[in-house]
C-alpha positions as CSV (number, residue, x, y, z in Angstrom):
1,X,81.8,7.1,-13.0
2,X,80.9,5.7,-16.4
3,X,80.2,2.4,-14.7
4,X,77.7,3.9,-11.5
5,X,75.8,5.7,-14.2
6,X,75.7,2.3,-16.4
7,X,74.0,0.7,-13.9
8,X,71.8,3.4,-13.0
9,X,69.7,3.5,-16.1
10,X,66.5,2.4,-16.4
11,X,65.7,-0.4,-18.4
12,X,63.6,-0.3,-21.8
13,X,61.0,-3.0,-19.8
14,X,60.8,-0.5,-16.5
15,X,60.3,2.7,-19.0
16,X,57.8,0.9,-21.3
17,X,55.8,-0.4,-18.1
18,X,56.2,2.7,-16.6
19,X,54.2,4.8,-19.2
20,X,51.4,2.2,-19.9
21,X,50.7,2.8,-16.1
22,X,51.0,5.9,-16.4
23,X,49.1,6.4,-19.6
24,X,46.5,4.3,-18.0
25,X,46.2,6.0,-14.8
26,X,45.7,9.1,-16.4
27,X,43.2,8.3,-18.7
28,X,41.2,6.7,-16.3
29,X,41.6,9.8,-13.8
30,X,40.4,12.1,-16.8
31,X,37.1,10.1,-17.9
32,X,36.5,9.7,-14.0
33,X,36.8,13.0,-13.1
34,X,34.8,13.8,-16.0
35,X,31.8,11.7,-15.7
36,X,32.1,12.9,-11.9
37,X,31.4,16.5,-12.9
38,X,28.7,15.7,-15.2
39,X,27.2,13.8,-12.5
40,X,27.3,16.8,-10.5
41,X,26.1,18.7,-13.3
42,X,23.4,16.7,-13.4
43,X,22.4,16.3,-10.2
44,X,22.9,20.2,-9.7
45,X,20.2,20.5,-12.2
46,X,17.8,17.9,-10.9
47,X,18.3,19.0,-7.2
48,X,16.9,22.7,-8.2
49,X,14.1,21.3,-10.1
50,X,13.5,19.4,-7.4
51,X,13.8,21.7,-4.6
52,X,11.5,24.1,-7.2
53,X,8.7,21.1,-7.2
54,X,8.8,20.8,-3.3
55,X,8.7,24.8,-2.9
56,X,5.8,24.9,-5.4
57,X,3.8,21.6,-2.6
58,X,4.6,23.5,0.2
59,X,3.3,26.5,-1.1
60,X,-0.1,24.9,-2.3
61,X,-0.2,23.2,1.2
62,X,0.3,26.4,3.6
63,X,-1.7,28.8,1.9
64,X,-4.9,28.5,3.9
65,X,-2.5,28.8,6.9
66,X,-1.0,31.7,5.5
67,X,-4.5,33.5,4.6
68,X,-5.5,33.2,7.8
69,X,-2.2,33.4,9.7
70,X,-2.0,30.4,11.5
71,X,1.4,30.0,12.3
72,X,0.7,26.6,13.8
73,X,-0.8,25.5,10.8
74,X,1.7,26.5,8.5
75,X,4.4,25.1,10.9
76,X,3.3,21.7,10.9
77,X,2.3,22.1,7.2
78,X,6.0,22.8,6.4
79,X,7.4,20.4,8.7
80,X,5.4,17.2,7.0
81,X,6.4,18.4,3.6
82,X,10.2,19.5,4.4
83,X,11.2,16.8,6.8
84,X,10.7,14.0,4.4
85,X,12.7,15.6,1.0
86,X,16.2,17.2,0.7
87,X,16.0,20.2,2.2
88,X,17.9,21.6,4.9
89,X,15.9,25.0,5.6
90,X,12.2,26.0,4.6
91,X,10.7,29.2,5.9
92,X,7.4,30.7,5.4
93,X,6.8,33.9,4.9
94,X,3.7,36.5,4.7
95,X,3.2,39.5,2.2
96,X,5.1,41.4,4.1
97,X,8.2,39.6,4.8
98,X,7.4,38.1,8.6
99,X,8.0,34.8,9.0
100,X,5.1,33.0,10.0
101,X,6.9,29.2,10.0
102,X,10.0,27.7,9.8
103,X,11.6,24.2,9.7
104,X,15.6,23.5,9.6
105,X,17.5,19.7,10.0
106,X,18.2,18.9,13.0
107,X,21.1,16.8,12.2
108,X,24.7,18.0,13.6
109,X,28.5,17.3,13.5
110,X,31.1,17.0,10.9
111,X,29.6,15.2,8.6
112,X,26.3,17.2,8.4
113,X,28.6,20.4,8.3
114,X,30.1,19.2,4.9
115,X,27.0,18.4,3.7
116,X,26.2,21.8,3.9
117,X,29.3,23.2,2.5
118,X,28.7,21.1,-0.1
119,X,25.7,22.2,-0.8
120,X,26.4,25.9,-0.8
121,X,29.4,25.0,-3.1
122,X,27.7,23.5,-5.6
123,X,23.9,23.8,-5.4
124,X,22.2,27.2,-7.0
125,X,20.8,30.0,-4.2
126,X,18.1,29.0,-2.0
127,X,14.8,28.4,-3.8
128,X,12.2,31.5,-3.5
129,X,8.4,31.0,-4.7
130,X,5.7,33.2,-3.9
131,X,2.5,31.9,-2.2
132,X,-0.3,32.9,-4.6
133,X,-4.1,33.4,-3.5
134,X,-6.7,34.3,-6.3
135,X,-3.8,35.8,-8.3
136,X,-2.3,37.9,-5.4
137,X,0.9,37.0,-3.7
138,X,0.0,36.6,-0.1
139,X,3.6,35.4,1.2
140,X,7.2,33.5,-0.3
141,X,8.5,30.0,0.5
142,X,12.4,30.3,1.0
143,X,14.5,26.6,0.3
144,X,17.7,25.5,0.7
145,X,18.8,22.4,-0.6
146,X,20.7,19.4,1.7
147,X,23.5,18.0,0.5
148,X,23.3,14.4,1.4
149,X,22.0,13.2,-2.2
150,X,25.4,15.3,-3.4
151,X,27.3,13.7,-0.8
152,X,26.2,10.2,-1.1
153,X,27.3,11.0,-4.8
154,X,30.4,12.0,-4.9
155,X,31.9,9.6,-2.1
156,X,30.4,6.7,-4.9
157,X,31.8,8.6,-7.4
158,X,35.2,8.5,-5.5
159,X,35.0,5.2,-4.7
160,X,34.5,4.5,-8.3
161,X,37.7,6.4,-9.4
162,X,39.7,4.8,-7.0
163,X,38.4,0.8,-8.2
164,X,38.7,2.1,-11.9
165,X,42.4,3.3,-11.3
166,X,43.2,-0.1,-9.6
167,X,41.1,-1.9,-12.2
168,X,43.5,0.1,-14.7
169,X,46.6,-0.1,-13.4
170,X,45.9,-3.8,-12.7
171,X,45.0,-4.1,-16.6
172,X,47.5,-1.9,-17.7
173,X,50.7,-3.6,-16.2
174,X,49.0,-6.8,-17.6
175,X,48.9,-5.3,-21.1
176,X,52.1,-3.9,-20.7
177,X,54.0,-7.6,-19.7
178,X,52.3,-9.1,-22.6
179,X,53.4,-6.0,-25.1
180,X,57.0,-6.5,-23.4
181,X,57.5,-9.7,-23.4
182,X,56.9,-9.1,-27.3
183,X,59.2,-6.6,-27.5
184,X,61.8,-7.2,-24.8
185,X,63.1,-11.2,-25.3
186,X,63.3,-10.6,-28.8
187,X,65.7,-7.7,-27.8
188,X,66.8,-10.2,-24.7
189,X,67.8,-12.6,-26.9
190,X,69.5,-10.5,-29.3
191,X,71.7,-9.1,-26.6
192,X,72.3,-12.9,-25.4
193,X,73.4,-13.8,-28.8
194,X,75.7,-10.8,-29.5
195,X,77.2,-10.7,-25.8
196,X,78.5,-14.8,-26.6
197,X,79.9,-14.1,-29.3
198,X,81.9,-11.2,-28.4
199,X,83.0,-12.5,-25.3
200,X,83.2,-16.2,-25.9
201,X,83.4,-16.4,-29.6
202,X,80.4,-18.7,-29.9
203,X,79.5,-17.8,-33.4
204,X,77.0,-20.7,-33.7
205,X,74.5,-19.5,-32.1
206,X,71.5,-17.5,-33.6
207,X,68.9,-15.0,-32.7
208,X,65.0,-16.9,-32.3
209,X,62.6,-15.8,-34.7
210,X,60.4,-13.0,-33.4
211,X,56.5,-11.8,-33.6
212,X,57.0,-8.5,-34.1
213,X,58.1,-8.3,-37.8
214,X,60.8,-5.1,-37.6
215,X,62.7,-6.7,-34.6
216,X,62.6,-10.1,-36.5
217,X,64.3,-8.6,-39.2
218,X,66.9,-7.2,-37.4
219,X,67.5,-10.8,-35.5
220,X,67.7,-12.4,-39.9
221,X,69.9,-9.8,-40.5
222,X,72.1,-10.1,-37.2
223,X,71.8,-14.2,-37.7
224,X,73.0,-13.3,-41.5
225,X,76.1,-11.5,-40.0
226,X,77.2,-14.2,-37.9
227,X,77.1,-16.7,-40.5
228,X,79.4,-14.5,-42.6
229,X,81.6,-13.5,-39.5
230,X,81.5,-17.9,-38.4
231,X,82.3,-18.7,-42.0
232,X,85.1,-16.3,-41.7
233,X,86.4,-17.6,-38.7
234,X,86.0,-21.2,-40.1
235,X,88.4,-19.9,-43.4
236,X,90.7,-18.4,-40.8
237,X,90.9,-21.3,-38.6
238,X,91.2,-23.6,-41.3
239,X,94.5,-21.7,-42.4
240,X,95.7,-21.3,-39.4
241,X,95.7,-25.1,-39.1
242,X,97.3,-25.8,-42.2
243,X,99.5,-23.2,-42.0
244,X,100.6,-24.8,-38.5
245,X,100.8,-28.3,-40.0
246,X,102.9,-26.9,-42.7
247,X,105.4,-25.5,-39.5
248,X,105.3,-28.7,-38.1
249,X,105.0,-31.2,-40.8
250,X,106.9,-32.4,-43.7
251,X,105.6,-31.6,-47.1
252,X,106.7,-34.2,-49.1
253,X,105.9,-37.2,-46.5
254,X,103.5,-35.4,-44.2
255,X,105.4,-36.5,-40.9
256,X,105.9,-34.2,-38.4
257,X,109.5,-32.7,-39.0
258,X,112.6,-31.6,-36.5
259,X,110.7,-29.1,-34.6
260,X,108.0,-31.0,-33.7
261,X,109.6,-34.2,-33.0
262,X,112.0,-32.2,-30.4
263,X,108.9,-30.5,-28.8
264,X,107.3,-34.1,-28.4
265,X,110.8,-35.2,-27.3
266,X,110.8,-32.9,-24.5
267,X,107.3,-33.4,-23.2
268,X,108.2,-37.5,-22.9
269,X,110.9,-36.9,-21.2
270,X,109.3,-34.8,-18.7
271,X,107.1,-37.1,-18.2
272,X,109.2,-40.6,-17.8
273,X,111.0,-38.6,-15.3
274,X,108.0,-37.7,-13.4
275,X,106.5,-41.0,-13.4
276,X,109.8,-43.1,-14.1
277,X,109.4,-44.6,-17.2
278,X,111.9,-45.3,-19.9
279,X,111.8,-43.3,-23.1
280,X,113.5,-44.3,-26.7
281,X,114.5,-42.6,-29.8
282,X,114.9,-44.6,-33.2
283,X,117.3,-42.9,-35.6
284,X,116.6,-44.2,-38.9
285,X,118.9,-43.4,-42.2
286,X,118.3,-44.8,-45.6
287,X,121.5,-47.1,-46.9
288,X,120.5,-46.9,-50.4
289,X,118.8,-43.4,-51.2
290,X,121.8,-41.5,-52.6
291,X,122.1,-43.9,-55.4
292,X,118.7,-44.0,-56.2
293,X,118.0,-41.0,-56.5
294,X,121.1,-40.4,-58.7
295,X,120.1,-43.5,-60.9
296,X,116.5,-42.5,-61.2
297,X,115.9,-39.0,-60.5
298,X,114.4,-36.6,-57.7
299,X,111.0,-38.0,-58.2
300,X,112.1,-41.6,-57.6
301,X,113.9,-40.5,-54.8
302,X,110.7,-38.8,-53.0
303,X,108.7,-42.1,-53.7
304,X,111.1,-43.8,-52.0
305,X,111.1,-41.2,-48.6
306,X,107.0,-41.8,-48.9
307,X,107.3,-45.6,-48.9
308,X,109.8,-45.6,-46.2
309,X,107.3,-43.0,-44.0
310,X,104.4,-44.8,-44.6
311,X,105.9,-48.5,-43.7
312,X,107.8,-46.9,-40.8
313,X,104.4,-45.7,-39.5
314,X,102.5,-48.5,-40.3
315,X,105.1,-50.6,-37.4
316,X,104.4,-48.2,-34.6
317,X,102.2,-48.1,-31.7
318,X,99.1,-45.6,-31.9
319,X,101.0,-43.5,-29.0
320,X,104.6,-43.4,-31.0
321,X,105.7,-40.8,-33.1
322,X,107.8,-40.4,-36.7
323,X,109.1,-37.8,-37.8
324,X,111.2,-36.7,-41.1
325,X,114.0,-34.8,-39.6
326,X,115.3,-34.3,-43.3
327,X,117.1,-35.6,-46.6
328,X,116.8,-39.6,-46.2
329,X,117.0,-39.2,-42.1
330,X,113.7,-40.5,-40.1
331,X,113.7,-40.2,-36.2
332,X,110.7,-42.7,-33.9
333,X,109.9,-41.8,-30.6
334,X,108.8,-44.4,-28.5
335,X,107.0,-43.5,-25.3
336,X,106.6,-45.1,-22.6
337,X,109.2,-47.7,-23.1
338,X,108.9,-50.9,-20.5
339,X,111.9,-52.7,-21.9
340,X,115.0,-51.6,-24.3
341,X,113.9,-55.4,-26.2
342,X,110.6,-53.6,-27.0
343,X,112.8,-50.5,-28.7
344,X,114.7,-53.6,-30.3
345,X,111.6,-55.4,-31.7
346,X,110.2,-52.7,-33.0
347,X,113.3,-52.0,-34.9
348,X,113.0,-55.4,-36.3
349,X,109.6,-54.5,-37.8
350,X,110.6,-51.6,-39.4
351,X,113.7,-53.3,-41.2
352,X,111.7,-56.1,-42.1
353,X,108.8,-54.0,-43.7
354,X,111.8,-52.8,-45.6
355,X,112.2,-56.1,-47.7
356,X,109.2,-55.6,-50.1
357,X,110.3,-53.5,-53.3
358,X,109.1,-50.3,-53.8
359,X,107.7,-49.0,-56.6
360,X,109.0,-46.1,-58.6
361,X,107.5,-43.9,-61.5
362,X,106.8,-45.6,-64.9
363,X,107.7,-49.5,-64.0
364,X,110.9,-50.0,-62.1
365,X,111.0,-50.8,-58.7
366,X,114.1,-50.9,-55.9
367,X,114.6,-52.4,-52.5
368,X,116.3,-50.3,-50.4
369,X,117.2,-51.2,-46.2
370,X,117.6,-49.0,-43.2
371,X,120.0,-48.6,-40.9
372,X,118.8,-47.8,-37.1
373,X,120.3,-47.0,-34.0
374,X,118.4,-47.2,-30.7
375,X,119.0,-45.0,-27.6
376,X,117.1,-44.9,-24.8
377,X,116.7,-42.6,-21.4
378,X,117.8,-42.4,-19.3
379,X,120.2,-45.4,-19.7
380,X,121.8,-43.2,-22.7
381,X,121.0,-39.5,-22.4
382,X,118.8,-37.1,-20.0
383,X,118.2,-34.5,-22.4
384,X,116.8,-34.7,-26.3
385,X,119.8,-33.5,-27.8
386,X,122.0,-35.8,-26.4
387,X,119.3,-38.8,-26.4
388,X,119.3,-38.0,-30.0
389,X,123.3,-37.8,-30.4
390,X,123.3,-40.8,-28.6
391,X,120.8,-42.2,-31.2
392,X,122.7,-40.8,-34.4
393,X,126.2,-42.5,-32.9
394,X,124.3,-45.6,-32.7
395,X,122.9,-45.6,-36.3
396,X,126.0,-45.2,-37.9
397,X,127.8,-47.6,-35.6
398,X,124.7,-50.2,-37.5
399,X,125.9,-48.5,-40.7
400,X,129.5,-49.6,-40.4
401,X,128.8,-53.2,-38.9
402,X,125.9,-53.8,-41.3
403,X,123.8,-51.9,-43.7
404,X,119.9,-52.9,-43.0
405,X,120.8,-53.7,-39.5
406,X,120.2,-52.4,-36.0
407,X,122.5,-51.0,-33.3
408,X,121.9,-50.1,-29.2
409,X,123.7,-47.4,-28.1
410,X,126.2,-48.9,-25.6
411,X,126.3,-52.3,-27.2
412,X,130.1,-53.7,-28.9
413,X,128.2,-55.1,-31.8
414,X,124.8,-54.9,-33.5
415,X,122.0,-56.9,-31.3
416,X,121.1,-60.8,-31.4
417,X,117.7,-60.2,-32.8
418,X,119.6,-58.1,-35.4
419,X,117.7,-58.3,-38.9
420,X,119.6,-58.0,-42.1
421,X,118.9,-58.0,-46.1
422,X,121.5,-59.9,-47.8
């Protein structure tokens, strides 16, 4: 229900245009209908004065005819005069109220009949004048007035209404597009702005400046909010990241730890099984460590985890992966894997970047060596925990044979290409 009558409302642009038309219409009605009926005013009062000026000629004209009664006379006296001015019916009449001549419009129909409606609506009564000889009324000229001036009027008149309230509404919806689009993509844009970033969190994006100076206020101030609420979500997002890299990472080192190194783990061997490539896991354990970090302290001891991470990292491909899986214990995921001599090789790397001495705090420095054991999938495992069992086995199988050396899981002994520190 909620949602019919949602979309049922007008919009702000509809109601705005809505009244300048019909602001415009109306006021354009009002001064036409106005000027209309003081035009008719007008014209009321000029038609009697005129009808007053040809009663007034014909009277002068037809009073020889009426002295003498010549009906004849009068007749064609009233019929030159009447016939060419507005007038609809004369008659002429003697002292005693005989009519000696008369002359009416001959014209007939509808149109002549509204004529003379219109006249008897709006014209005055019929014009009466005596007929005056040597200061004695000898007879009365009776007028009524024809409407076609009227007529002829007010259809121009209409006309002119209906052109002015075209004219208007033409101007007005003009006006009114021009006032909207003032008003309205300001407010379009706002709503724009503030509908991405509620439903697709795009907090970058700001309100355009506007013309009008209250609604480009409120698009500084709603721009001013977003940078507050996108600086917040920057904080937020920024401690949510390190907050995740702390859950996945290694303080001390920065490697990823267990956790992540299993999830990784997982993923790679979903994939070499889908596309049938090898995987292999490194499992690295510091022979030395213990010692040092008895001899020389904690702090030694983490130097010596930083320098084994960093050279450790430093022998890998871009795609492979170390991780600290804790105490002296270092894990290398290699993936994809084309041959188990790569796994070896890279083994070698990491045991020989072990030769340089490392430095500890104040001046001493130590040289410490790995021990490694290689497994590999699926040749020694299908799953990550017993890929890494497999790996652990193999390290300390290295351990036993040969501290700073490498082992295969599988192999009897440690590998040719095995690399050791004397």
């Amino acid at each position: 229900m909620k949602l019919f009558s949602w979309k049922t409302r007008p919009t702000l642009g509809s109601v705005i245009g809505r009244g300048h038309l019909i602001v415009a219409l109306v006021g354009v009605a009002m001064a036409s209908v106005s000027l209309t009926l003081l035009g008719v005013l007008a014209l009321r009062v000029y038609a009697d004065h005129n009808l007053h000026l040809i009663a007034r000629s014909i009277s002068y004209t037809v009073e020889a005819a009426v002295v003498f009664n010549d009906k004849a006379a009068a007749t064609e006296a009233l019929a030159m005069i009447a016939s060419t001015e507005e007038v609809a019916d004369a008659r002429v009449l003697d002292a005693q109220g005989q009519l000696i001549a008369q002359w009416q419009r001959s014209e007939k129909g509808l149109f002549s009949e509204l004529e003379t409606q219109i006249t008897r609506a709006i014209l005055e009564k019929p014009v009466s004048l005596p007929i005056e000889h040597q200061d004695r009324e000898i007879g009365r000229v009776l007028l009524i007035g024809h409407g076609g001036s009227l007529m002829r009027f007010l259809l121009s008149g209409l006309a002119g209404i209906v052109l002015c309230t075209a004219i208007s509404a033409w101007v007005a919806l003009y006006l009114a597009r021009r006032q909207l689009r003032a008003i309205i993509g300001p407010l379009r844009s706002l709503a724009s702005v503030a509908h991405a970033a509620r439903s697709e969190r795009a907090l970058d994006r700001r309100v355009p400046p506007a013309q009008i100076a209250e609604l480009d206020n409120l698009g500084n101030d709603f721009n001013a909010l977003l940078d507050e609420l996108e600086s917040w979500q920057t904080h937020l997002q920024n401690e949510n990241e390190t907050l995740a890299h702390q859950a996945t990472h290694d303080s001390l080192t920065g490697l990823p730890n267990r956790a992540f190194f299993e999830g990784r783990l997982i993923r790679a061997l979903r994939n070499g099984k889908k596309l049938n490539e090898r995987v292999a896991v490194l499992f690295l354990d510091s022979d030395r460590f213990k010692g040092i970090n008895d001899n020389f302290g904690h702090a030694s001891g983490d130097a010596v985890l930083v320098a084994i991470a960093n050279r450790v990292r430093a022998q890998l491909r871009e795609d492979d992966l170390v991780a600290r899986l804790g105490g002296d214990e270092f894990a290398v995921l290699l993936a994809p894997l084309h041959t188990i001599e790569d796994a070896e090789h890279i083994a070698d790397k990491i045991l020989a970047s072990m030769d340089m001495p490392i430095k500890l705090p104040g001046e001493t420095s130590v040289v410490t060596s790995l021990s490694i054991g290689i497994a590999v999938y699926p040749d020694h495992g299908l799953t990550p925990g017993s890929l890494l069992n497999a790996a652990d086995a193999a390290m300390y199988q290295a351990k036993r044979l040969s501290r700073g050396a490498q082992f295969t899981a599988g192999s009897e002994r440690p590998a040719d290409s095995v690399h050791t520190r004397s």
